[in-house]
Structures are given as structure tokens and as C-alpha cells.
PDB file of N, CA, C, O and CB in Angstrom:
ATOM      1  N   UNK A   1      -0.825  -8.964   4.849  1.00  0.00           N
ATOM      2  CA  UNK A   1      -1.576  -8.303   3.800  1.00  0.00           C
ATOM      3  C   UNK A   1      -2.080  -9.394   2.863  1.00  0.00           C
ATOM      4  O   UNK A   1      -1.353 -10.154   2.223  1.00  0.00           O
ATOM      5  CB  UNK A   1      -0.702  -7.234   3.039  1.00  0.00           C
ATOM      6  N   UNK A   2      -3.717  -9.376   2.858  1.00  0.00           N
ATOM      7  CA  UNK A   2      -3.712 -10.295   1.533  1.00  0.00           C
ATOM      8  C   UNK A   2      -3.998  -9.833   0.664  1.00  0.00           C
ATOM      9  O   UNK A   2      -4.419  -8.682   0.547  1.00  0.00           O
ATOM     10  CB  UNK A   2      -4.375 -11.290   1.401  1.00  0.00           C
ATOM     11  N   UNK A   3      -3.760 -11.012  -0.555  1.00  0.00           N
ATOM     12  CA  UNK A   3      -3.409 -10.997  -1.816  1.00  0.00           C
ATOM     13  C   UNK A   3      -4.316  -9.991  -2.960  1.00  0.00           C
ATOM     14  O   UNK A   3      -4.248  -9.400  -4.037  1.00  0.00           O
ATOM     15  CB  UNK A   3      -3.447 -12.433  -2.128  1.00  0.00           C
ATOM     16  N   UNK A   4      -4.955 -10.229  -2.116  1.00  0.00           N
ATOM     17  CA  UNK A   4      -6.323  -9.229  -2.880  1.00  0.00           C
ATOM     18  C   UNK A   4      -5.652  -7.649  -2.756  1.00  0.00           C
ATOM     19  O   UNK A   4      -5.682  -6.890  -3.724  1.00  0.00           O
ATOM     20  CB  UNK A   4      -8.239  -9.314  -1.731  1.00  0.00           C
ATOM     21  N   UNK A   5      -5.043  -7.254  -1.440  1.00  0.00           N
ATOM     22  CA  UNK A   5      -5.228  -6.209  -1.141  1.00  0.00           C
ATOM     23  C   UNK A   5      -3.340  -5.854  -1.967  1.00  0.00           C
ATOM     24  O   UNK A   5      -2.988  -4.774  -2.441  1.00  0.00           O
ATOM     25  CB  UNK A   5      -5.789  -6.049   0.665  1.00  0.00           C
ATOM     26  N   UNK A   6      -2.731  -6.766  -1.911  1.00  0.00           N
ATOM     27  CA  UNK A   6      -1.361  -6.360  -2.760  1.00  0.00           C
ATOM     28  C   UNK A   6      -1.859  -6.156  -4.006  1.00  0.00           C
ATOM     29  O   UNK A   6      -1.165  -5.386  -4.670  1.00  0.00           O
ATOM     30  CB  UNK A   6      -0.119  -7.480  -2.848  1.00  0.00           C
ATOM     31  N   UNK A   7      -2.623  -6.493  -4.440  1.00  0.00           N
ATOM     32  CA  UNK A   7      -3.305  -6.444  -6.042  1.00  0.00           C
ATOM     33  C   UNK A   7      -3.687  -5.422  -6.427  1.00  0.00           C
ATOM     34  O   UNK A   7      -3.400  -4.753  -7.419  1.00  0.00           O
ATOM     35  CB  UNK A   7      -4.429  -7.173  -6.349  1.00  0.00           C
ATOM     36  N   UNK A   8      -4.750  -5.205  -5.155  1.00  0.00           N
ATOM     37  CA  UNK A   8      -5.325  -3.547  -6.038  1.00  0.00           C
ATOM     38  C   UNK A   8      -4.456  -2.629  -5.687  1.00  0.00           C
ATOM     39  O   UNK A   8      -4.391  -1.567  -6.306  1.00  0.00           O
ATOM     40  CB  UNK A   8      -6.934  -2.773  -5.583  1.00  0.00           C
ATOM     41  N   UNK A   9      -3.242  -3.054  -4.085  1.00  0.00           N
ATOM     42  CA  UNK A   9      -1.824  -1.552  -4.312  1.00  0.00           C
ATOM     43  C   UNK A   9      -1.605  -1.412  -5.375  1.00  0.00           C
ATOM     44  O   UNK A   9      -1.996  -0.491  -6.092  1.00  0.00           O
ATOM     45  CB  UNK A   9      -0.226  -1.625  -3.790  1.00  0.00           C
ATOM     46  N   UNK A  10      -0.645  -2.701  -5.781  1.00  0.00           N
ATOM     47  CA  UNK A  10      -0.147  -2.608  -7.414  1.00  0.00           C
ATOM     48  C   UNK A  10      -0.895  -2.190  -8.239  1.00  0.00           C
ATOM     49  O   UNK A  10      -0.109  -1.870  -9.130  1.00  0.00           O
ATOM     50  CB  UNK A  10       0.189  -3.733  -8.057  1.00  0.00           C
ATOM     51  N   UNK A  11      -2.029  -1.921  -8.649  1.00  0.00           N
ATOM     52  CA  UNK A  11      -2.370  -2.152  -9.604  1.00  0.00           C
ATOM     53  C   UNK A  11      -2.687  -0.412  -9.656  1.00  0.00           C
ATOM     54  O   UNK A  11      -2.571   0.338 -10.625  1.00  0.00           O
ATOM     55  CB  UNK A  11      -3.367  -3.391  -9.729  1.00  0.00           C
ATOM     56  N   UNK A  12      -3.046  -0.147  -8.500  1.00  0.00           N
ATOM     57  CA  UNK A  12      -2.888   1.658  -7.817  1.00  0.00           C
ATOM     58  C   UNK A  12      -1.546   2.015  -8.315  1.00  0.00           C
ATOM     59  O   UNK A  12      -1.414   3.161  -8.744  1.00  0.00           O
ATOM     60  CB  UNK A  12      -2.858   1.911  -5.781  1.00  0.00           C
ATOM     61  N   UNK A  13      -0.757   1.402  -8.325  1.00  0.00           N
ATOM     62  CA  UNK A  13       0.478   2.325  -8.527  1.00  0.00           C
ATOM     63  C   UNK A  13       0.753   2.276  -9.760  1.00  0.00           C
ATOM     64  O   UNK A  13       0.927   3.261 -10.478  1.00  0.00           O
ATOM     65  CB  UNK A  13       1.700   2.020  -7.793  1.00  0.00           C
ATOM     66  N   UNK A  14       0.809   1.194 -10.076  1.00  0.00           N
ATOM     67  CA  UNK A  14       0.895   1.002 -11.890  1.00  0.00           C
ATOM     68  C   UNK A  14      -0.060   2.056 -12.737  1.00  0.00           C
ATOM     69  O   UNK A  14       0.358   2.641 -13.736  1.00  0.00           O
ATOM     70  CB  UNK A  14       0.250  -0.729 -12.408  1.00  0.00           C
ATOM     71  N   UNK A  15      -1.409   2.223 -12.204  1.00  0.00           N
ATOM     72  CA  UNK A  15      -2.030   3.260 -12.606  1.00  0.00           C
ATOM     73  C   UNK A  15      -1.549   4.729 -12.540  1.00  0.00           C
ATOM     74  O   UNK A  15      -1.504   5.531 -13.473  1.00  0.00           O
ATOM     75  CB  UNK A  15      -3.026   3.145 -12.047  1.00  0.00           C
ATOM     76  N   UNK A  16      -1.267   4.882 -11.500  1.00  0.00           N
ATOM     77  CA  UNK A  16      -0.447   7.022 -11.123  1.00  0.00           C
ATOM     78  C   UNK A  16       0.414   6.484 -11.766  1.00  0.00           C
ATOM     79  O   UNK A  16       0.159   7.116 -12.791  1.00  0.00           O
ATOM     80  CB  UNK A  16       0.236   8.031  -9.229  1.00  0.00           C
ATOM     81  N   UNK A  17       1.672   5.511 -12.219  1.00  0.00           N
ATOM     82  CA  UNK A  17       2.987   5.594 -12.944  1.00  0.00           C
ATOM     83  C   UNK A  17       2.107   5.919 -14.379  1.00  0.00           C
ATOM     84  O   UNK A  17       2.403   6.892 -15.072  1.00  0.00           O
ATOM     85  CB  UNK A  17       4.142   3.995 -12.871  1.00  0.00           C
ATOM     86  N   UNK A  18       1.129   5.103 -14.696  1.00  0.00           N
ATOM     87  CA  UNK A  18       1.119   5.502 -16.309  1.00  0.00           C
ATOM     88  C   UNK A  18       0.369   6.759 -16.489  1.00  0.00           C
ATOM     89  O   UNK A  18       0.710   7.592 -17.329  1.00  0.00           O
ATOM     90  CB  UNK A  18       0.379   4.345 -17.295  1.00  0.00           C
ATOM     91  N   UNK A  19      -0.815   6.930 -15.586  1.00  0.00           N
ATOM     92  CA  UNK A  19      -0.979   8.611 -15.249  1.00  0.00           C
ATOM     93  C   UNK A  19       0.358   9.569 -15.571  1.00  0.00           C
ATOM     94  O   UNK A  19       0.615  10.253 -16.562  1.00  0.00           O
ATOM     95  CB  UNK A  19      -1.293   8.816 -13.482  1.00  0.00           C
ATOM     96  N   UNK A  20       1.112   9.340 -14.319  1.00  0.00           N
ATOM     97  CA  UNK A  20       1.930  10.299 -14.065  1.00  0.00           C
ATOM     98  C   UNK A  20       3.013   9.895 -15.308  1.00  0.00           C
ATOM     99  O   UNK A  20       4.042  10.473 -14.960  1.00  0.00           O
ATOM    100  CB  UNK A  20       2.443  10.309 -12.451  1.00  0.00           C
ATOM    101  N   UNK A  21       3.171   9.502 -16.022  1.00  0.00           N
ATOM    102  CA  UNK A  21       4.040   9.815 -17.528  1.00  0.00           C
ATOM    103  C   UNK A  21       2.940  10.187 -18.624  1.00  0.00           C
ATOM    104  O   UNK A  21       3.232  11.017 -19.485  1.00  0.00           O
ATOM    105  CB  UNK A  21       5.002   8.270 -18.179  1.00  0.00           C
ATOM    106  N   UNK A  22       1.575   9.536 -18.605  1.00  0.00           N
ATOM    107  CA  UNK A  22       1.292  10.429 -19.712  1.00  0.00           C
ATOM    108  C   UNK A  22       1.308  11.885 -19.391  1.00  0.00           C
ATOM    109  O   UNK A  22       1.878  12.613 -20.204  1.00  0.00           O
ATOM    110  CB  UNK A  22       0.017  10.106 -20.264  1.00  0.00           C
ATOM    111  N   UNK A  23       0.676  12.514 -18.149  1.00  0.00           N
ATOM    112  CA  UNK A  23       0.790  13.781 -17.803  1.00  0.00           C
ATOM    113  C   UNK A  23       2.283  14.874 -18.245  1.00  0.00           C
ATOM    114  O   UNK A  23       2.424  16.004 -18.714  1.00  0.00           O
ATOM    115  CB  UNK A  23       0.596  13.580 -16.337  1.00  0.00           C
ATOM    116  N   UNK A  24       3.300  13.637 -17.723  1.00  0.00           N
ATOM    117  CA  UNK A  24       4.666  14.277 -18.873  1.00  0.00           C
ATOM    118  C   UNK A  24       5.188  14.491 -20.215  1.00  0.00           C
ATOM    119  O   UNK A  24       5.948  15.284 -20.771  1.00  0.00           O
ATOM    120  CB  UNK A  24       5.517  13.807 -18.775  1.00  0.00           C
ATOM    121  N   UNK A  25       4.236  13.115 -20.626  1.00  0.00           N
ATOM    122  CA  UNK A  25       4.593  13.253 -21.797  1.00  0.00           C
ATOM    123  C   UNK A  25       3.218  14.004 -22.974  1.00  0.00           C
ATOM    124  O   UNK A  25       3.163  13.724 -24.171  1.00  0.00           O
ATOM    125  CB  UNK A  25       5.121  11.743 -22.092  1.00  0.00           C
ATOM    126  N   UNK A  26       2.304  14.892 -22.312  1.00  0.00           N
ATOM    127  CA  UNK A  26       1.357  15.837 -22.864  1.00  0.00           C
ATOM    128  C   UNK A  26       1.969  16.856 -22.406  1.00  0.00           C
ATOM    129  O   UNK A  26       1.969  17.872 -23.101  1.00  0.00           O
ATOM    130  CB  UNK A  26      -0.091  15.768 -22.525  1.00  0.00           C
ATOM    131  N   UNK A  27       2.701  16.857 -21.026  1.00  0.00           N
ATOM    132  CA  UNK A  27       2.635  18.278 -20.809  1.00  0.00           C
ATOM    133  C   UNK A  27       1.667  18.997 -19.745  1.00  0.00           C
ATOM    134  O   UNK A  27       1.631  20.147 -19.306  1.00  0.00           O
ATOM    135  CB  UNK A  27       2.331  18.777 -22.033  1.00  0.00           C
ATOM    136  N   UNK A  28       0.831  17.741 -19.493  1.00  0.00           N
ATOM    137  CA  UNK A  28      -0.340  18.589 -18.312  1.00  0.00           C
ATOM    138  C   UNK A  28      -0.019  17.936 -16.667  1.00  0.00           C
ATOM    139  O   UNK A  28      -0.294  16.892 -16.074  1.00  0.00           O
ATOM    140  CB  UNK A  28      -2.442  18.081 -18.817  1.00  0.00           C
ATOM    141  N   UNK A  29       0.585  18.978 -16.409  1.00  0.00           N
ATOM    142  CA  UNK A  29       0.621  18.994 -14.925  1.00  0.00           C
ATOM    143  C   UNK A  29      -0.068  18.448 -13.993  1.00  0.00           C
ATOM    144  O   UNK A  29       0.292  17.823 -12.996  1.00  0.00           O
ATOM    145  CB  UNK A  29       0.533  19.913 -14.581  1.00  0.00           C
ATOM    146  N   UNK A  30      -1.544  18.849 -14.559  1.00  0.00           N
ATOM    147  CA  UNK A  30      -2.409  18.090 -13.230  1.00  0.00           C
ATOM    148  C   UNK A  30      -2.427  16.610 -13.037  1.00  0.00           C
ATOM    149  O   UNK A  30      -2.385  15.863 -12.059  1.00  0.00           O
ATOM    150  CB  UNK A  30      -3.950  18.374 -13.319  1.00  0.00           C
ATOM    151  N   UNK A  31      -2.533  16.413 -14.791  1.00  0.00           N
ATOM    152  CA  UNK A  31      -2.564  14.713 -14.711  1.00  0.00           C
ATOM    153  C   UNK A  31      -1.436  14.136 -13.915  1.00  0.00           C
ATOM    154  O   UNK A  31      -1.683  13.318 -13.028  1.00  0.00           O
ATOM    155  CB  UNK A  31      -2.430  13.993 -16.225  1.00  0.00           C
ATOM    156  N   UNK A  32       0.030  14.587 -14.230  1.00  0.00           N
ATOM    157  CA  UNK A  32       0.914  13.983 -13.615  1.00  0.00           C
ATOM    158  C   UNK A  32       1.071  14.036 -12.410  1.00  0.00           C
ATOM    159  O   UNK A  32       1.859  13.268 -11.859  1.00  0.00           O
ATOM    160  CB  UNK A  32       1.775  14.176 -13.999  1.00  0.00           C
ATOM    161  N   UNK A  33       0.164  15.204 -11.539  1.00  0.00           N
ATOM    162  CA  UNK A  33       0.372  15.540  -9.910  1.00  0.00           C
ATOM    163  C   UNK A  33      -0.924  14.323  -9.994  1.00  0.00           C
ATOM    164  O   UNK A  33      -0.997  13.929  -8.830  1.00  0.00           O
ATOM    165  CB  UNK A  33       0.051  17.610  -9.047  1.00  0.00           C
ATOM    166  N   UNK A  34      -1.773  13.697 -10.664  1.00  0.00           N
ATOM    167  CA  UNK A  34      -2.743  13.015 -10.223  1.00  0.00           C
ATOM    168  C   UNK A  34      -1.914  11.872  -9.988  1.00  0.00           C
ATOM    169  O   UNK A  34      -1.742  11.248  -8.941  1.00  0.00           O
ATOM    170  CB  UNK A  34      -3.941  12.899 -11.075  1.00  0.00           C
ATOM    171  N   UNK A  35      -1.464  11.707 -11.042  1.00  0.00           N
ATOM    172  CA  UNK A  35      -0.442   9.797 -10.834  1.00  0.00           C
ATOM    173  C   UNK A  35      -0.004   9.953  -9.995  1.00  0.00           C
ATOM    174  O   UNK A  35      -0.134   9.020  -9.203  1.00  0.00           O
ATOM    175  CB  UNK A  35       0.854   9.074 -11.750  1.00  0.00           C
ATOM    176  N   UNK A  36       0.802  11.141  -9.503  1.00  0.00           N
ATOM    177  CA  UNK A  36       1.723  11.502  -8.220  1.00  0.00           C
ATOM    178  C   UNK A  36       1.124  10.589  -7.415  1.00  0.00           C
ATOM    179  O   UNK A  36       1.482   9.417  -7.300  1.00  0.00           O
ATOM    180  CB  UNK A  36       1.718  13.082  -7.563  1.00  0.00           C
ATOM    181  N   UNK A  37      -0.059  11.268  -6.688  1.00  0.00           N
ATOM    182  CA  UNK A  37      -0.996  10.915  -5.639  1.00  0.00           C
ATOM    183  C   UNK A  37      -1.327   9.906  -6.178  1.00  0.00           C
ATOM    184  O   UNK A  37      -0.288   9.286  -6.405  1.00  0.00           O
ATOM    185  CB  UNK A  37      -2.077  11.756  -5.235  1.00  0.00           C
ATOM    186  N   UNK A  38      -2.179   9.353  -6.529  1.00  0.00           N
ATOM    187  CA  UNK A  38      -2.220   7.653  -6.476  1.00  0.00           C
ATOM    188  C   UNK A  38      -1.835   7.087  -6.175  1.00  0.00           C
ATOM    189  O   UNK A  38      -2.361   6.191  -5.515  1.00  0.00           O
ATOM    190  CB  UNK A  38      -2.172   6.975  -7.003  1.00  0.00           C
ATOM    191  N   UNK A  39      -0.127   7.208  -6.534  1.00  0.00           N
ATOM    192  CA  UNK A  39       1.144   6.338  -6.492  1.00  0.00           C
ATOM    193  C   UNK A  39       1.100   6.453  -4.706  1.00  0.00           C
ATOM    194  O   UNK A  39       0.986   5.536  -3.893  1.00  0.00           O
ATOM    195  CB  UNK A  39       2.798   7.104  -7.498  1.00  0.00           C
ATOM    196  N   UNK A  40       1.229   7.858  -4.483  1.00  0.00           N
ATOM    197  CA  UNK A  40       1.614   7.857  -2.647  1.00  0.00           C
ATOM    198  C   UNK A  40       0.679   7.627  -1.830  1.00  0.00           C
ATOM    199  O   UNK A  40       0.903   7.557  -0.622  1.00  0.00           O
ATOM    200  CB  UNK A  40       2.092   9.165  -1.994  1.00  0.00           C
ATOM    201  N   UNK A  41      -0.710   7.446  -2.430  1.00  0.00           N
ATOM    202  CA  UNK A  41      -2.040   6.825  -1.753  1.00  0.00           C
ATOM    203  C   UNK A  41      -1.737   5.107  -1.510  1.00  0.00           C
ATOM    204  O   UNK A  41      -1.796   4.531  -0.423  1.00  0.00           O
ATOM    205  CB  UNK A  41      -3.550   7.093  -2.944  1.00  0.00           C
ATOM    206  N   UNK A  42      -1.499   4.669  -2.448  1.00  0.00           N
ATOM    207  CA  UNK A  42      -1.559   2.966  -2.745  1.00  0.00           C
ATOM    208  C   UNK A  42       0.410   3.009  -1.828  1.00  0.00           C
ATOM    209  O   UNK A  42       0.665   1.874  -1.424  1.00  0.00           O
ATOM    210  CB  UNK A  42      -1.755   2.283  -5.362  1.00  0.00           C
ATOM    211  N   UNK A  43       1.256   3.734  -1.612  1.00  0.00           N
ATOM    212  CA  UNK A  43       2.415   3.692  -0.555  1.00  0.00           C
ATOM    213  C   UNK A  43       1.970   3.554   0.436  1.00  0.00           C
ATOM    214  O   UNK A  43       2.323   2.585   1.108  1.00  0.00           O
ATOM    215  CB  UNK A  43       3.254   4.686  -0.386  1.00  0.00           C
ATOM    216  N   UNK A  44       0.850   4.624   1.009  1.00  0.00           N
ATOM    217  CA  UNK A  44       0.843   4.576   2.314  1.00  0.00           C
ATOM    218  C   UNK A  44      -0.046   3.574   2.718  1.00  0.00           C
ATOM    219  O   UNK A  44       0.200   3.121   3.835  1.00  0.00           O
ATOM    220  CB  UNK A  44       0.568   5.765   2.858  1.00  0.00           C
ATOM    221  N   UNK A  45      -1.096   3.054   2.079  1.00  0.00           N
ATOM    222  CA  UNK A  45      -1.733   1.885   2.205  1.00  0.00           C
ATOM    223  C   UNK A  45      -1.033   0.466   2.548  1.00  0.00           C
ATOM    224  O   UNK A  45      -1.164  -0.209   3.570  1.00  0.00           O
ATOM    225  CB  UNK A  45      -2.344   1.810   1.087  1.00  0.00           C
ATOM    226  N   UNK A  46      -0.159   0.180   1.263  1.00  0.00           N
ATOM    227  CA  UNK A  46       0.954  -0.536   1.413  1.00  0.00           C
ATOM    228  C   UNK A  46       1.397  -0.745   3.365  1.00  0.00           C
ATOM    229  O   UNK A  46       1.276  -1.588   4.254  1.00  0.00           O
ATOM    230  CB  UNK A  46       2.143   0.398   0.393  1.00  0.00           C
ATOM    231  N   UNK A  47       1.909   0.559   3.174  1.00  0.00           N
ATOM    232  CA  UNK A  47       2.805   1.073   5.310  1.00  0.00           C
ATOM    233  C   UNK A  47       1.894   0.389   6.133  1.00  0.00           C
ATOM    234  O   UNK A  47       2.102  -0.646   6.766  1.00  0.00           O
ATOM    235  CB  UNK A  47       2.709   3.300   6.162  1.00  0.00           C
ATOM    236  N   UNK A  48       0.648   1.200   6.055  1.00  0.00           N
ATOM    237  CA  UNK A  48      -0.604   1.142   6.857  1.00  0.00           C
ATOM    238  C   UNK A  48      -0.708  -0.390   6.947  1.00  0.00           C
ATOM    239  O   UNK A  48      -0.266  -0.819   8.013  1.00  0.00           O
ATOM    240  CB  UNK A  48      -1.971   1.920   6.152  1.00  0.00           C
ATOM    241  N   UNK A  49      -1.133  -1.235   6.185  1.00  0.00           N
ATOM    242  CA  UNK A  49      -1.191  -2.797   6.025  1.00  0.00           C
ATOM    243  C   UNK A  49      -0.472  -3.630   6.619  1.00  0.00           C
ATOM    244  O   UNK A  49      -0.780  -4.716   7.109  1.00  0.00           O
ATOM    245  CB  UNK A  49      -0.993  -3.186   4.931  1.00  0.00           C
ATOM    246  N   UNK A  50       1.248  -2.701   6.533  1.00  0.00           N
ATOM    247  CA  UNK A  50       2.653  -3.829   6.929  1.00  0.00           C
ATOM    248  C   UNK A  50       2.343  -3.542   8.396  1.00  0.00           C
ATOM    249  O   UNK A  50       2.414  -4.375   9.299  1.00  0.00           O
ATOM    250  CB  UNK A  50       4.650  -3.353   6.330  1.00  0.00           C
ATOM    251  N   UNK A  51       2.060  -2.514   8.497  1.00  0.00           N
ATOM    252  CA  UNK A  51       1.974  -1.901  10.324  1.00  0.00           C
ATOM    253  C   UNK A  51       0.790  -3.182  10.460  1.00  0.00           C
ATOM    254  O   UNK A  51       1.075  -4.322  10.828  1.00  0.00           O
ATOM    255  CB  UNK A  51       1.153   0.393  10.801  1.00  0.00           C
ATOM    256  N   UNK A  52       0.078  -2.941  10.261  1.00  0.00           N
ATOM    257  CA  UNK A  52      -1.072  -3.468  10.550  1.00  0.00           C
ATOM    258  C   UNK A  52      -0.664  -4.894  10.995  1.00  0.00           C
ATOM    259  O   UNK A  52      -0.820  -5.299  12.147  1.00  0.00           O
ATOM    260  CB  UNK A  52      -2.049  -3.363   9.392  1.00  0.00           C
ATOM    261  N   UNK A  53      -0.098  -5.664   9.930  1.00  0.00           N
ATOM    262  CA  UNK A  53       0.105  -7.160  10.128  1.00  0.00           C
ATOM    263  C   UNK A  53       1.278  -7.463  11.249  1.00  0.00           C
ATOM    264  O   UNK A  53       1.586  -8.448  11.919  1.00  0.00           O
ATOM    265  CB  UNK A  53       0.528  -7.850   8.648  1.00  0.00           C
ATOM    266  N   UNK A  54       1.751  -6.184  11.118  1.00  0.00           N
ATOM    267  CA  UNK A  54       3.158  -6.748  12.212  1.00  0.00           C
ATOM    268  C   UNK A  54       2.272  -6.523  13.665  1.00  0.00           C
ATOM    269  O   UNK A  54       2.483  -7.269  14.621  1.00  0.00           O
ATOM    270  CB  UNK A  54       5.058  -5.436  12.155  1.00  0.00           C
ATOM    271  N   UNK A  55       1.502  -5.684  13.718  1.00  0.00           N
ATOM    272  CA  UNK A  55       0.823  -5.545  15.436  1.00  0.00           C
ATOM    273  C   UNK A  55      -0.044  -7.199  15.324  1.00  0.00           C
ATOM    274  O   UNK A  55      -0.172  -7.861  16.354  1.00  0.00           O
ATOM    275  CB  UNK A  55      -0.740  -3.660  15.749  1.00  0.00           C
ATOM    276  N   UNK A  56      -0.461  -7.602  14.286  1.00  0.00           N
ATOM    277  CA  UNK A  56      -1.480  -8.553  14.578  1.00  0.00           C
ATOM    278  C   UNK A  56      -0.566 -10.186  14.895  1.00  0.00           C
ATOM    279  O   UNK A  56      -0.861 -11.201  15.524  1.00  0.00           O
ATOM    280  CB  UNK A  56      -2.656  -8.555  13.097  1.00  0.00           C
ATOM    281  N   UNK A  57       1.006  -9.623  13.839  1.00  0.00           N
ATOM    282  CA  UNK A  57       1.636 -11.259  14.536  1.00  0.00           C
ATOM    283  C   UNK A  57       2.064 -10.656  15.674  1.00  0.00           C
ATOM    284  O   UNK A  57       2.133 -11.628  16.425  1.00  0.00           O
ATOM    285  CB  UNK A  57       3.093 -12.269  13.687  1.00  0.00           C
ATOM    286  N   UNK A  58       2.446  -9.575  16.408  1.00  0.00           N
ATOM    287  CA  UNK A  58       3.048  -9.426  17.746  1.00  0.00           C
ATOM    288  C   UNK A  58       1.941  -9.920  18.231  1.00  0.00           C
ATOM    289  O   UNK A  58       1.985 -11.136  18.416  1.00  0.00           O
ATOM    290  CB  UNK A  58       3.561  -8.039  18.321  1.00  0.00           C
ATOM    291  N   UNK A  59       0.718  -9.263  18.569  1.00  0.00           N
ATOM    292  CA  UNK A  59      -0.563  -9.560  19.547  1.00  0.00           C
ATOM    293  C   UNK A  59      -0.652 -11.096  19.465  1.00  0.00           C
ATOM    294  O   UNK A  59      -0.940 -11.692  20.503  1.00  0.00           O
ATOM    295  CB  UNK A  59      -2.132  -8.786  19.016  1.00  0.00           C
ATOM    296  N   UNK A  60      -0.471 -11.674  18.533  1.00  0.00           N
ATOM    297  CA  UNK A  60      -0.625 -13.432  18.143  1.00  0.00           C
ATOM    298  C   UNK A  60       0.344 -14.194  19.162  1.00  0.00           C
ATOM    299  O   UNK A  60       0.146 -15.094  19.979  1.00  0.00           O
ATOM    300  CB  UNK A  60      -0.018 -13.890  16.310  1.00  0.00           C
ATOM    301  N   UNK A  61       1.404 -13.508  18.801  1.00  0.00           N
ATOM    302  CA  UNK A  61       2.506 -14.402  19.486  1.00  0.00           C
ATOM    303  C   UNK A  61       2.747 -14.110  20.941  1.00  0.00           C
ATOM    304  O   UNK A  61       3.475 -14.888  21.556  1.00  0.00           O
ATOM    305  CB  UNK A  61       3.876 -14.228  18.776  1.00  0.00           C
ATOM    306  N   UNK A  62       2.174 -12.990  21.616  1.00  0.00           N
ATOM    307  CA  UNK A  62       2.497 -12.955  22.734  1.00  0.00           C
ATOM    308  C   UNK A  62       1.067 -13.700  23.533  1.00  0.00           C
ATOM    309  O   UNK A  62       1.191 -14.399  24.539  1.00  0.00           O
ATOM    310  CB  UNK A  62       2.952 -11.451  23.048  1.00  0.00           C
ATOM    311  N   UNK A  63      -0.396 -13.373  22.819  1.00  0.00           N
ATOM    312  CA  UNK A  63      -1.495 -14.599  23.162  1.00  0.00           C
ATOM    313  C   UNK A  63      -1.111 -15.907  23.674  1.00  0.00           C
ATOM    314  O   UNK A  63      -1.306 -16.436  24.769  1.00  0.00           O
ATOM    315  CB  UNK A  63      -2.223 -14.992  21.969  1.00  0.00           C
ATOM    316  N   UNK A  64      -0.341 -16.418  22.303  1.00  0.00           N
ATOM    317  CA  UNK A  64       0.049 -17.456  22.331  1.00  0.00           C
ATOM    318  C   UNK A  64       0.735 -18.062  23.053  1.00  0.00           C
ATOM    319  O   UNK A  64       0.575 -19.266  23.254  1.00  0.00           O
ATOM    320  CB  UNK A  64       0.326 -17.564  21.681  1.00  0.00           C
ATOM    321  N   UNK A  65       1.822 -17.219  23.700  1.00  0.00           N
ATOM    322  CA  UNK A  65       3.009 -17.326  24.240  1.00  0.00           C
ATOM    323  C   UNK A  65       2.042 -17.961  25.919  1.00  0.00           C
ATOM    324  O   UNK A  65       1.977 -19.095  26.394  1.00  0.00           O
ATOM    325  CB  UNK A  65       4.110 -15.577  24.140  1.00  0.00           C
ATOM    326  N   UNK A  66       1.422 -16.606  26.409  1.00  0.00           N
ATOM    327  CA  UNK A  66       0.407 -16.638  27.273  1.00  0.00           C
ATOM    328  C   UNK A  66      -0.018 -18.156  27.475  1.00  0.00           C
ATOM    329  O   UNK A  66       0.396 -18.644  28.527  1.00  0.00           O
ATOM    330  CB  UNK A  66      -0.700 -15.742  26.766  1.00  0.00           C
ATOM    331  N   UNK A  67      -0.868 -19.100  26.550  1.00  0.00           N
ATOM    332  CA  UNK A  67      -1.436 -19.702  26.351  1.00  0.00           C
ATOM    333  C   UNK A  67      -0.285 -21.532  26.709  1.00  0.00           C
ATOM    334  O   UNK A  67      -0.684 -22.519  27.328  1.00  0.00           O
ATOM    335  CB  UNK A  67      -2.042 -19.039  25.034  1.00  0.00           C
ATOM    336  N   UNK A  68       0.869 -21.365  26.151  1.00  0.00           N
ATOM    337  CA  UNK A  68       1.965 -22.239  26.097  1.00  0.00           C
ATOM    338  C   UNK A  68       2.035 -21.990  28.071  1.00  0.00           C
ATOM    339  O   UNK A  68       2.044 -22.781  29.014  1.00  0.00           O
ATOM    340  CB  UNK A  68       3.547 -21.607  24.806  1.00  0.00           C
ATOM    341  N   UNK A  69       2.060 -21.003  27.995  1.00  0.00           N
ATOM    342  CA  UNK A  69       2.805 -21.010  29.692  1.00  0.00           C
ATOM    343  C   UNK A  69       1.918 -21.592  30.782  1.00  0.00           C
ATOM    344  O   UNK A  69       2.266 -21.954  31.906  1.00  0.00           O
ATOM    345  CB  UNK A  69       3.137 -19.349  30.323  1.00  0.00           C
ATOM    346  N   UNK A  70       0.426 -21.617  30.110  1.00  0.00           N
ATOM    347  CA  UNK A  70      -0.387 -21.852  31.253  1.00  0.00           C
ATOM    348  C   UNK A  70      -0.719 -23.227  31.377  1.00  0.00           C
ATOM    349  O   UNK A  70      -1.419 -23.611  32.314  1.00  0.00           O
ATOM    350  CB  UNK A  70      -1.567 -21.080  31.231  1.00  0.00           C
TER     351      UNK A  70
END
């Protein structure tokens, strides 16, 4: 994952956390179901990314591996 892309997660989640407390601390529901979602948008992105990088060092290393043997 690069750095760029850990940046705007964080910066996604840090956003729904302060969403989702002002929404508690007014009292309005929606806002805080909004931070909710943000927060679990910029999670699954996060997943999606780690998946992502772990297929791209497997595919790397077994290329590679390929490549050593021949």
C-alpha cells in the first residue's frame, strides 16, 4: 500500500471518528451513522489494499522464483 493511499485511509477514518462523535454529541443520528460508514469504507479499503499487496508479493516471488531456476 502506498503512502499516499495510507494517508487518505487515515485521514477517512479520522474524519467518520470526528463525524461520528459530533453526531453523538448533537444527538443526530444520521451524522453519526455517516462517520459510521466512512470509518468502515476507509476499513475495507485498508483489507482490499493488504489483499491486494499480498497477491502482488506472492505473484512476485513465485515469477521470480521461476526465473532463479532457469
Amino acid at each position: 500500500m502506498s503512502t499516499d493511499e495510507k494517508f487518505e485511509n487515515t485521514k477517512d477514518k479520522l474524519g467518520g471518528q470526528a463525524k461520528e462523535g459530533l453526531g453523538k454529541l448533537t444527538g443526530d443520528k444520521q451524522t453519526e451513522t455517516e462517520g459510521q460508514t466512512e470509518q468502515g469504507k476507509a476499513e475495507a479499503r485498508d483489507k482490499v489494499q493488504d489483499a491486494r499487496d499480498t497477491v502482488k508479493g506472492a505473484a512476485s516471488g513465485l515469477f521470480d522464483k521461476d526465473k532463479k531456476d532457469r
